[in-house]
C-alpha positions as CSV (number, residue, x, y, z in Angstrom):
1,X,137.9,91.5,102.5
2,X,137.9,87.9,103.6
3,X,141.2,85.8,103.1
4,X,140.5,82.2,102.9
5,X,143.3,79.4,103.8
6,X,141.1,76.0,103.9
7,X,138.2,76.6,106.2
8,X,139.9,79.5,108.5
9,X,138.9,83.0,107.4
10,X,140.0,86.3,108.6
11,X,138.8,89.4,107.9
12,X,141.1,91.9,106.6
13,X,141.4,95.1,104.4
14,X,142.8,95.2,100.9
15,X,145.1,97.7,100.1
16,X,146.5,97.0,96.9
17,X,146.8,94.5,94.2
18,X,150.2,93.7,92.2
19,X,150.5,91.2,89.5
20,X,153.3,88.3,89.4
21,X,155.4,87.3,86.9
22,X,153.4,84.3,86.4
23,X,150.5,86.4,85.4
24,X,148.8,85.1,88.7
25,X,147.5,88.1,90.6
26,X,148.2,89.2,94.8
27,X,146.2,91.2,97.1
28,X,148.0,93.0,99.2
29,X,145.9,92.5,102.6
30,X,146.3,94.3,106.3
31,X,144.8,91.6,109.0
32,X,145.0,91.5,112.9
33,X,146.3,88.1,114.2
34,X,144.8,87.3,118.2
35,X,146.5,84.8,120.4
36,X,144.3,82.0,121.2
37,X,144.2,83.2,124.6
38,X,143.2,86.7,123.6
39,X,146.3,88.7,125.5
40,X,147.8,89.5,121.8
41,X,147.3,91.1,119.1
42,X,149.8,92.1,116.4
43,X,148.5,93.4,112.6
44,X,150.1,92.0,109.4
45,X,150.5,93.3,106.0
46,X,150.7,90.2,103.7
47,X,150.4,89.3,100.3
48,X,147.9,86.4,99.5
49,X,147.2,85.2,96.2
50,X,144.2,86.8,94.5
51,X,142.6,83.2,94.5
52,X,141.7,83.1,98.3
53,X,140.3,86.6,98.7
54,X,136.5,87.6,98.3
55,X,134.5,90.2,99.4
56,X,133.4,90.4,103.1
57,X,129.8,89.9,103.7
């Protein structure tokens, strides 16, 4: 699963989907975040509107 935010993309899995109140739907997404000078990791469990998710290629 690829999570969109303007042009920066990160490859993730999807774990589950909920739907909000709004009628709008979120994936539930687990994604590893680097540092920039590669000495970190740390993974992140986040909800992102069903909108900016596709499937990876």
């Amino acid at each position: 699963m690829d999570i969109k935010a303007g042009k920066f993309v990160v490859t993730g899995q999807l774990r589950a989907w909920a739907g909000a109140a709004d009628g709008t739907w979120l994936g539930l997404v687990e994604f590893v975040l680097t540092t920039g000078i590669q000495q970190g990791r740390v993974r992140v469990r986040q909800l992102v509107p069903g909108r900016a998710l596709r499937a990876a290629r």
